[in-house]
VEXMINU-475639 format. One record per residue (C-alpha): residue number from 1; residue in three letters; x, y, z. Coordinates in steps of 0.5 Angstrom, whole numbers. Layout:
<sites>
+-----+---------+-------+-------+-------+
! num ! residuo !     x !     y !     z !
+-----+---------+-------+-------+-------+
! NUM !     ALA !     X !     Y !     Z !
...
+-----+---------+-------+-------+-------+
</sites>
This chain:
<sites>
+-----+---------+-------+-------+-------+
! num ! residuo !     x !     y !     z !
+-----+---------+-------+-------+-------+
!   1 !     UNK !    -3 !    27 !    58 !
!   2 !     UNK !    -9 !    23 !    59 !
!   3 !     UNK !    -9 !    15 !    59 !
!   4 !     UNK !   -16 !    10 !    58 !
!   5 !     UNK !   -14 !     5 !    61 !
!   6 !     UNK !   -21 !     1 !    64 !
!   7 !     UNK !   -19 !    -6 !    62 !
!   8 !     UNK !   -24 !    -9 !    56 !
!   9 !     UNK !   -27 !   -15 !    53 !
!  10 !     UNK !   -26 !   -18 !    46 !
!  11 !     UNK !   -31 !   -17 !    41 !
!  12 !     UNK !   -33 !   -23 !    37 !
!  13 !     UNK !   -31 !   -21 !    30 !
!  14 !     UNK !   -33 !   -28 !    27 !
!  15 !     UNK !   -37 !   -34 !    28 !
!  16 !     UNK !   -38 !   -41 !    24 !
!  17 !     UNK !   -40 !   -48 !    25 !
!  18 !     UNK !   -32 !   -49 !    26 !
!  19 !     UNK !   -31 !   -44 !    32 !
!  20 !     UNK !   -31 !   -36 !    33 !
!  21 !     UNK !   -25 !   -32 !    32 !
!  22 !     UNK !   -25 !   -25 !    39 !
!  23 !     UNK !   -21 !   -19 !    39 !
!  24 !     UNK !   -20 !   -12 !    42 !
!  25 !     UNK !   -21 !    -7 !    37 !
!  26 !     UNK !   -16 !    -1 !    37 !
!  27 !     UNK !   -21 !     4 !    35 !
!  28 !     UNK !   -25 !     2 !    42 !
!  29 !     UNK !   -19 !     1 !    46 !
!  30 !     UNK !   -13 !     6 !    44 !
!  31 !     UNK !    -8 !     5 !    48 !
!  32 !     UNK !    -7 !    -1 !    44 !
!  33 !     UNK !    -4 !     3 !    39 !
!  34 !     UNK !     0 !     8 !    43 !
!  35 !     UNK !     3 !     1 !    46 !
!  36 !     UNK !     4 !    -2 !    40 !
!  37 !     UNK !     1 !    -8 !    43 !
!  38 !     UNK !    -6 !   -12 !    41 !
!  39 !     UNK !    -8 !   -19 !    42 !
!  40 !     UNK !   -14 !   -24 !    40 !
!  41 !     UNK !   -17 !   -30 !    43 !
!  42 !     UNK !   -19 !   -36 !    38 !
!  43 !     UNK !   -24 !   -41 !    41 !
!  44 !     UNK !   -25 !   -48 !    36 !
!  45 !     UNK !   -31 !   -52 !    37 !
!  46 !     UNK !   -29 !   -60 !    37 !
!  47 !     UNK !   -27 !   -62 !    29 !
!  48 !     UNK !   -26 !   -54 !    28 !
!  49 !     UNK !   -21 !   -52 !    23 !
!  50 !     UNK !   -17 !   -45 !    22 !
!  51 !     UNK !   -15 !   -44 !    16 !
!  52 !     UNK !    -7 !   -44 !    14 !
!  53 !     UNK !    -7 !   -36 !    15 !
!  54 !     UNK !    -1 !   -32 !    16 !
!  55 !     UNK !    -1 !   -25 !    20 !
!  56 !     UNK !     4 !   -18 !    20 !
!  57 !     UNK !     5 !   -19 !    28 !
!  58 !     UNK !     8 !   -23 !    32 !
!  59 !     UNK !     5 !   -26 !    38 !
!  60 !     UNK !     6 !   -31 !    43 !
!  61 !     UNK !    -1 !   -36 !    44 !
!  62 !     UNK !    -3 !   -38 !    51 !
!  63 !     UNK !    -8 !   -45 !    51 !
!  64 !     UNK !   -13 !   -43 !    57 !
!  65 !     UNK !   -17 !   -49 !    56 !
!  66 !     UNK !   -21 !   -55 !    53 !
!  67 !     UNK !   -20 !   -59 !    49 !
!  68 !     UNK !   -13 !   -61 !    46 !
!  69 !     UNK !   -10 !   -58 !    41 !
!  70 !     UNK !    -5 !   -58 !    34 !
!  71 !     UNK !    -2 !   -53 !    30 !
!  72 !     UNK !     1 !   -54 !    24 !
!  73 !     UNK !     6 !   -48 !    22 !
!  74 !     UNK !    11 !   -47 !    16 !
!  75 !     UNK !    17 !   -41 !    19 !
!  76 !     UNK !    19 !   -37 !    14 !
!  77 !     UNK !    24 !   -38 !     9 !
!  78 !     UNK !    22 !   -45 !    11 !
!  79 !     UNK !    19 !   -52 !     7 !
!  80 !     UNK !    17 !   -55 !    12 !
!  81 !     UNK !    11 !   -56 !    16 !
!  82 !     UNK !    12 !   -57 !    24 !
!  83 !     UNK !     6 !   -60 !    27 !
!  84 !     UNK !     5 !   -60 !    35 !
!  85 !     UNK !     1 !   -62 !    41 !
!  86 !     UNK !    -3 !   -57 !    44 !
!  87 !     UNK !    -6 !   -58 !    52 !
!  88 !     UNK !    -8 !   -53 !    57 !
!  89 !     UNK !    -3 !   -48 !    60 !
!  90 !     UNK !     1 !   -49 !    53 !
!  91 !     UNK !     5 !   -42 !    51 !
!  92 !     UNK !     8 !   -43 !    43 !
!  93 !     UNK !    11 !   -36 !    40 !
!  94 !     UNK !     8 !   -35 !    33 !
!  95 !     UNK !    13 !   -31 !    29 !
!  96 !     UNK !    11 !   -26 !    24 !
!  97 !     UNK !    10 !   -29 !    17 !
!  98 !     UNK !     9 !   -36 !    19 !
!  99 !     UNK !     4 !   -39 !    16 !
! 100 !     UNK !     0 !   -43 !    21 !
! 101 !     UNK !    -7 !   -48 !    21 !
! 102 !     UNK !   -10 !   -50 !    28 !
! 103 !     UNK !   -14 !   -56 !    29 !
! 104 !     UNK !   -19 !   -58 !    36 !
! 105 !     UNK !   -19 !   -66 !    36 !
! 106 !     UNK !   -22 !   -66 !    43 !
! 107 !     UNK !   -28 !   -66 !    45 !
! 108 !     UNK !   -29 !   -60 !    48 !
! 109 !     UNK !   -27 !   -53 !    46 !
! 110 !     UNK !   -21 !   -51 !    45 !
! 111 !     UNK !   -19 !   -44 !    47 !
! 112 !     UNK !   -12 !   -39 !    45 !
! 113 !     UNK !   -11 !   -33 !    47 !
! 114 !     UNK !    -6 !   -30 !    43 !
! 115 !     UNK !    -2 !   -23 !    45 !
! 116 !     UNK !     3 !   -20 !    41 !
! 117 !     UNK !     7 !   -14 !    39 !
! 118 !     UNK !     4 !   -10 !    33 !
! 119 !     UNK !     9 !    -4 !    31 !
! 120 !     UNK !     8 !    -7 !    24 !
! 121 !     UNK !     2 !    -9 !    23 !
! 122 !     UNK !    -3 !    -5 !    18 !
! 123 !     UNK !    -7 !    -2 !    24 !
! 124 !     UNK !    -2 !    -1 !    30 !
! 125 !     UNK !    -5 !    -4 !    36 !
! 126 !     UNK !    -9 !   -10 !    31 !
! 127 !     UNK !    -7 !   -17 !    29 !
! 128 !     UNK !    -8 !   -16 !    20 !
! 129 !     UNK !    -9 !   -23 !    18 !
! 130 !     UNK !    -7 !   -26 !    11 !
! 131 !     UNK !   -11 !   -33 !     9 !
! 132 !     UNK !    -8 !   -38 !     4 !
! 133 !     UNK !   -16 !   -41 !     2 !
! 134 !     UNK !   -23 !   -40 !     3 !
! 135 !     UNK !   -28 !   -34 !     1 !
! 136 !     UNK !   -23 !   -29 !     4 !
! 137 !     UNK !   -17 !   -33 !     1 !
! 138 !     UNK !   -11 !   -30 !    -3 !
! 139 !     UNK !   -13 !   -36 !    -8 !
! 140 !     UNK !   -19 !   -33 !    -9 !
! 141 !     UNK !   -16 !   -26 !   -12 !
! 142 !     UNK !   -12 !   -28 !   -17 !
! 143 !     UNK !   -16 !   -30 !   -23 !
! 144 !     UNK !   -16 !   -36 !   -27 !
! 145 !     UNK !   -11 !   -35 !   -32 !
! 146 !     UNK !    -6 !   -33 !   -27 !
! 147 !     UNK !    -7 !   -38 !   -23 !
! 148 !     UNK !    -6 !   -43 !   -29 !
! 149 !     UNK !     1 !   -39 !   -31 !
! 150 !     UNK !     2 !   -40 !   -24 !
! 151 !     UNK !     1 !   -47 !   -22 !
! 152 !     UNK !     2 !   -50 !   -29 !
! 153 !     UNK !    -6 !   -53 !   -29 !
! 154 !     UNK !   -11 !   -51 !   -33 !
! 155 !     UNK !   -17 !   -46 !   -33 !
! 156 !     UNK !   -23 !   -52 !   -30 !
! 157 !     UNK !   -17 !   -54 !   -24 !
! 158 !     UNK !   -16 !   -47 !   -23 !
! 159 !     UNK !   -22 !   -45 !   -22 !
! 160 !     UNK !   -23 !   -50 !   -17 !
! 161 !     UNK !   -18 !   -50 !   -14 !
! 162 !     UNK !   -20 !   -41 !   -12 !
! 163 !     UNK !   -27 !   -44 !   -11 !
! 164 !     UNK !   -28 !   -50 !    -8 !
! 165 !     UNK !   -27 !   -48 !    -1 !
! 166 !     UNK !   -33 !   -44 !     1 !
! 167 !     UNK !   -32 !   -44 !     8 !
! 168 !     UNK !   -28 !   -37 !    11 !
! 169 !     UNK !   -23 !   -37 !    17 !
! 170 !     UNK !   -26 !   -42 !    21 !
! 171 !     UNK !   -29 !   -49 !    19 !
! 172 !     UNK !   -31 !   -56 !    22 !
! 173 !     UNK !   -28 !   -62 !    18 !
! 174 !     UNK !   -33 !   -68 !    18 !
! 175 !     UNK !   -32 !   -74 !    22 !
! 176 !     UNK !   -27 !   -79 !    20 !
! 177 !     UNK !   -22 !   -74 !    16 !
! 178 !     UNK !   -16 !   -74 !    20 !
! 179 !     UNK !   -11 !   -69 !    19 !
! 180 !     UNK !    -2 !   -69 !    20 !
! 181 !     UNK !     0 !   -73 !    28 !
! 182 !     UNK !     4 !   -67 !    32 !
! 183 !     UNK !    11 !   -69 !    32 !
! 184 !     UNK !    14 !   -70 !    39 !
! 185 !     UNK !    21 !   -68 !    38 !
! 186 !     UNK !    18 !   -61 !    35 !
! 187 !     UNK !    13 !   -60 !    41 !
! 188 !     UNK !    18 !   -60 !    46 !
! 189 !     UNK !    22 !   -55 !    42 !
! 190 !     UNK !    17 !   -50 !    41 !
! 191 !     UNK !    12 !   -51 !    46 !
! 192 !     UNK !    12 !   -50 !    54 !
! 193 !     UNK !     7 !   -51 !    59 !
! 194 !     UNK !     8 !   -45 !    64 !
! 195 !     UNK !     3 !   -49 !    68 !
! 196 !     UNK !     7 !   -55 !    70 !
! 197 !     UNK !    14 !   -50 !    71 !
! 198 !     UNK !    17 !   -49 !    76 !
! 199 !     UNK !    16 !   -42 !    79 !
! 200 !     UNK !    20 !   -37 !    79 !
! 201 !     UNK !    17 !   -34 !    86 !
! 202 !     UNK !    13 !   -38 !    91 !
! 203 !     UNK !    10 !   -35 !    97 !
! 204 !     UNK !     4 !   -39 !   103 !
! 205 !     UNK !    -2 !   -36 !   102 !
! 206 !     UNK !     0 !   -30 !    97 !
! 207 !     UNK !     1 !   -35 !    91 !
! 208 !     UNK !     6 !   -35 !    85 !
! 209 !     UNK !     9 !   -33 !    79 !
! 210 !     UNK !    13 !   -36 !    74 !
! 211 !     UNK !    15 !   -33 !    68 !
! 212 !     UNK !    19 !   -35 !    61 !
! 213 !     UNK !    24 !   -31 !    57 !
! 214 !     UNK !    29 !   -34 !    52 !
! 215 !     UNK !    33 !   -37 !    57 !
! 216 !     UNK !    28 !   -41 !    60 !
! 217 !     UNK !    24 !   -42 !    53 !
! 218 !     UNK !    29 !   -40 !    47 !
! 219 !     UNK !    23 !   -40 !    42 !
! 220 !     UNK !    22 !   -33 !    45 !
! 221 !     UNK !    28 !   -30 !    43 !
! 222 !     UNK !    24 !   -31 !    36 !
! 223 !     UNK !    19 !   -26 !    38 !
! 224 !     UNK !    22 !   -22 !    43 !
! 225 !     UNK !    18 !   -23 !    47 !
! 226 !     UNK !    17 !   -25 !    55 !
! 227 !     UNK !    12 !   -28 !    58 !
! 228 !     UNK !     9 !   -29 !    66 !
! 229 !     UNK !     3 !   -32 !    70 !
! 230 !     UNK !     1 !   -30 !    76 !
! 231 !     UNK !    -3 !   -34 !    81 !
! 232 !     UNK !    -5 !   -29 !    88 !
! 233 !     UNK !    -8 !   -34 !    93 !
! 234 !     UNK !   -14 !   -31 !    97 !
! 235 !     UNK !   -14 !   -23 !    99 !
! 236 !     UNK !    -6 !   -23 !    97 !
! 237 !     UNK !    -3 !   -17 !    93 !
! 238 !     UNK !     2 !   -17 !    87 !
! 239 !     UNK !     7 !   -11 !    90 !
! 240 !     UNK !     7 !    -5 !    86 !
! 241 !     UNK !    12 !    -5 !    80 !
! 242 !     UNK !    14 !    -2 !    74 !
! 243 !     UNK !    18 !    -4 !    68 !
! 244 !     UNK !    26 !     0 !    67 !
! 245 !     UNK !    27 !    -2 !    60 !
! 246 !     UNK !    21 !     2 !    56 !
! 247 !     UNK !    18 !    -4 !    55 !
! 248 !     UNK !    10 !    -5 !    56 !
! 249 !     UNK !     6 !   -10 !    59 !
! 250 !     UNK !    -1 !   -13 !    57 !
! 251 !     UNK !    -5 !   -17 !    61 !
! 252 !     UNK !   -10 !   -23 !    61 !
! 253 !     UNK !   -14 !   -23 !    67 !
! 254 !     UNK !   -16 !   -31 !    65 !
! 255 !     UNK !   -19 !   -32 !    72 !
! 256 !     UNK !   -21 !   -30 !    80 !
! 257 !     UNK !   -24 !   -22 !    81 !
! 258 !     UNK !   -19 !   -17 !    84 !
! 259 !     UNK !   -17 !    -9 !    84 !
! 260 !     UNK !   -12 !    -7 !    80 !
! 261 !     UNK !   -10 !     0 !    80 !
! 262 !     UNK !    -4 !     4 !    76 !
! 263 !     UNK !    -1 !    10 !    77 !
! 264 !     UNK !     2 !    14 !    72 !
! 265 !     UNK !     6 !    21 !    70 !
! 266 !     UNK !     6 !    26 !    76 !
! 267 !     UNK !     4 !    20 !    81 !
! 268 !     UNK !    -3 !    21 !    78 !
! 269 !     UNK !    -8 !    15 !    79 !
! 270 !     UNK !   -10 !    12 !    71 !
! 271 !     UNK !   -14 !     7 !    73 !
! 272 !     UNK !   -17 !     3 !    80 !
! 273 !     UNK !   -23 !    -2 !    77 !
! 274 !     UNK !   -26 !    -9 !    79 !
! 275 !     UNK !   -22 !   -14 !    74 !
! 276 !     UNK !   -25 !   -21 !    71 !
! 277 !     UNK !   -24 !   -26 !    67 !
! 278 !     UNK !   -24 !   -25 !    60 !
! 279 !     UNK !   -21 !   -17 !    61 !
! 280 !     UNK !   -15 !   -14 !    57 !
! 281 !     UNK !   -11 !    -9 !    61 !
! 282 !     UNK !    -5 !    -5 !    58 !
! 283 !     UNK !     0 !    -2 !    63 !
! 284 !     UNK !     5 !     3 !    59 !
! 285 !     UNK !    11 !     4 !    60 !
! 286 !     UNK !    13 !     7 !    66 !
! 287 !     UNK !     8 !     6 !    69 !
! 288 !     UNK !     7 !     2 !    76 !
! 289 !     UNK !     1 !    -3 !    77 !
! 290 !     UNK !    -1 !    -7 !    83 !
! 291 !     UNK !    -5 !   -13 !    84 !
! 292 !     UNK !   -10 !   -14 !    89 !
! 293 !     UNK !   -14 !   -21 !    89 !
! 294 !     UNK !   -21 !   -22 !    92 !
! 295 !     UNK !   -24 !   -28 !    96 !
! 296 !     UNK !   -23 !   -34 !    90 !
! 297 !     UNK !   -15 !   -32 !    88 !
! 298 !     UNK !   -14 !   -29 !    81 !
! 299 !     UNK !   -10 !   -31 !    76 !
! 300 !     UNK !    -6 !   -27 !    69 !
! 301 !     UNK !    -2 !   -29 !    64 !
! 302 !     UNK !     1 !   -23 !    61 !
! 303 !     UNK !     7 !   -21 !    56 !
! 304 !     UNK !    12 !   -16 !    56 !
! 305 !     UNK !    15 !   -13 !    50 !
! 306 !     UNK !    22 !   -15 !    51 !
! 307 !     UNK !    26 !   -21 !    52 !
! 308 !     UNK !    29 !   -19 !    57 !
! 309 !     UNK !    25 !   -15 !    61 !
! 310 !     UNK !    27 !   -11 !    67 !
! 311 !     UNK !    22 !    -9 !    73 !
! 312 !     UNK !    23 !    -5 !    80 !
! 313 !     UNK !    18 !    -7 !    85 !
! 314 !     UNK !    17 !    -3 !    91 !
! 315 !     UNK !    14 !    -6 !    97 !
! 316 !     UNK !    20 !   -12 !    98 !
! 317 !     UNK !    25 !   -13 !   101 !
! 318 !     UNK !    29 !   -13 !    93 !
! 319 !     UNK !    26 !    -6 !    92 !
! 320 !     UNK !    29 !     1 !    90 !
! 321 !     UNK !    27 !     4 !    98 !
! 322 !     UNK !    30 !    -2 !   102 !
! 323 !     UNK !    36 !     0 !    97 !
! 324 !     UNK !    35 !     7 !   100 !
! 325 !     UNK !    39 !    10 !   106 !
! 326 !     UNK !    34 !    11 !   112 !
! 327 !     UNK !    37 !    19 !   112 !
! 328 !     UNK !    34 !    19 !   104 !
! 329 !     UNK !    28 !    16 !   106 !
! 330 !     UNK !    26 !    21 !   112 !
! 331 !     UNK !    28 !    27 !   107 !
! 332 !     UNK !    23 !    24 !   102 !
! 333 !     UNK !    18 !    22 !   106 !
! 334 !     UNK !    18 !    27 !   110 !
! 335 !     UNK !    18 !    22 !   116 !
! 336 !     UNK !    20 !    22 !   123 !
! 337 !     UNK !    26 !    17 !   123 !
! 338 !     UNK !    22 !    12 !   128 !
! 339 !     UNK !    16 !    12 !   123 !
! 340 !     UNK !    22 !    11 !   118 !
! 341 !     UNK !    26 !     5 !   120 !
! 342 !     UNK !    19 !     2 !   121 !
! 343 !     UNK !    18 !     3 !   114 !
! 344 !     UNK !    24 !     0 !   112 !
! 345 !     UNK !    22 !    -6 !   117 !
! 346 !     UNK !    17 !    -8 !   114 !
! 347 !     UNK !    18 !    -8 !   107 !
! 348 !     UNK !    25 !   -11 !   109 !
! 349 !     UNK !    21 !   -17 !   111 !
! 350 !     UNK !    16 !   -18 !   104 !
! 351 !     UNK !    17 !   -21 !    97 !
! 352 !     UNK !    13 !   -18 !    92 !
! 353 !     UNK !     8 !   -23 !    93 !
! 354 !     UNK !     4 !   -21 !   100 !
! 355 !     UNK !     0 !   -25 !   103 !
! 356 !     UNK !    -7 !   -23 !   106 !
! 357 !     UNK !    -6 !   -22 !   114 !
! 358 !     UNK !   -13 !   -22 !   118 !
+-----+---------+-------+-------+-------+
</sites>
């Protein structure tokens, strides 16, 4: 069974004066679909508007930087719009069938990375999404007389209404048109800055890890994802580790240079390549991946496609061989029993973040 992991970048798919719209194409990178697993980043220039749309998958949102940011949403089998604030370092789940607009009232541009799982999606492996207005709208495909029955409104007014909104996807509001203030109480429900969290694991000159699932973030348990973000400090390592429930990792290299290998069925090496900001890589299920940063450190944020996900590192003193007996372990490694305690002592002595050591 052959594997295409090489990491890649999005491809621009849309451009306006509001922002531009990126996402990685299945057909180009086909491990998306066989993972069932797709993502997009949206950039929004100051003022820029995404039209209200709605998407046959859910994902999880990750705000890389610019300026801040509001998102208005109306969940499914709802009647009411939430509106949150948006900073850097934001993580907000984005439920299948919820109807969303995103707004840049910063000065600067705001930038979303959005990875999500697509086992329902029209194309396995791509985000479909549905806008409500605009030239690509589905106000625009009913003709006028349905949308007089529809909203009661006569044939001039429906006309306008499916029409008057030339614009597609992504727009620039003109200065002085405000839009709805964020409601706190609901941002601080829906939206968690993983940036200001404390992590999960700490390590002097190897970095840190923080991840979110519901029980840190109970908005996850909605799109039955989980999320982490992995800061390696200068030459350290991301210890050698696998998923044991099925689930599969996608992976948002969001800054640094660094190695990444996976290694696969039959022990066979898949991948070995030079990563950088912006790649997208897939680590399917099984499969074990490790990370090496270089000499300015490296950062990603990633999903699993589980809520609860379960992992197995192999190079710390919580992995499967400190677990093992020194009898198994010299059987297996076919070791002489000093090279095998030595072994056991060293991993017996690590984390699953490894610092550099000259």
């Amino acid at each position: 069974m052959e594997f295409d992991l090489k990491p890649k970048f999005a491809q621009k798919v849309f451009e306006g004066e509001g922002g531009a719209y990126y996402s990685w194409s299945s057909s180009e990178f086909p491990i998306l679909g066989e993972g069932k697993v797709g993502a997009g980043k949206l950039v929004l220039q100051p003022r820029g508007f995404a039209l209200p749309h709605y998407a046959g998958s859910s994902k999880v949102g990750y705000v890389l930087g610019g300026g801040d940011g509001i998102v208005g949403m109306v969940f499914p089998s709802t009647s009411e719009e939430v509106v949150l604030k948006l900073k850097k370092g934001d993580v907000i789940p984005v439920v299948m069938g919820t109807v969303s607009w995103w707004f840049n009232d910063g000065d600067s541009e705001l930038v979303i990375v959005f990875l999500g799982e697509t086992s329902k999606s029209y194309i396995p492996g791509e985000f479909t999404y549905f806008f409500l207005s605009g030239a690509q709208g589905i106000m625009g495909g009913f003709s006028p007389e349905f949308l007089n029955r529809a909203y009661k409104i006569n044939k001039d007014e429906a006309n306008k209404l499916a029409k008057s909104q030339t614009g597609a996807l992504l727009i620039k509001l003109q200065e002085g048109k405000s839009m709805p203030k964020p409601n706190e109480n609901y941002t601080n429900k829906l939206v968690y800055n993983i940036e200001a969290a404390l992590p999960d694991i700490r390590v002097k000159n190897g970095g840190q890890v923080t991840t979110l699932t519901e029980a840190e973030f109970p908005s996850l348990d909605q799109v039955e994802l989980s999320t982490k973000l992995v800061k390696l400090d200068a030459n350290a390592m991301f210890s050698p580790t696998y998923t044991t429930d099925s689930s599969v990792q996608l992976i948002y290299v969001v800054k640094g240079i660094g190695q990444i290998q996976i290694v696969g069925i039959n022990g066979k090496q898949v991948l070995d390549i030079e990563v950088k900001p912006g790649h997208l890589l897939v680590v399917p299920k099984f499969f074990v991946v490790a990370k090496l940063a270089g000499g300015d450190g490296l950062e990603c944020f990633s999903i699993t496609t589980s809520k609860k996900p379960a992992f197995e590192d192999l190079a710390s003193k919580a992995s499967v061989w400190q677990a093992l007996s020194p009898l198994v372990i010299e059987a297996s490694l076919n070791v002489s029993t000093e090279l095998g305690e030595l072994f056991k002592s060293k991993i017996g002595k690590n984390t699953i973040l490894i610092p550099f050591k000259n």
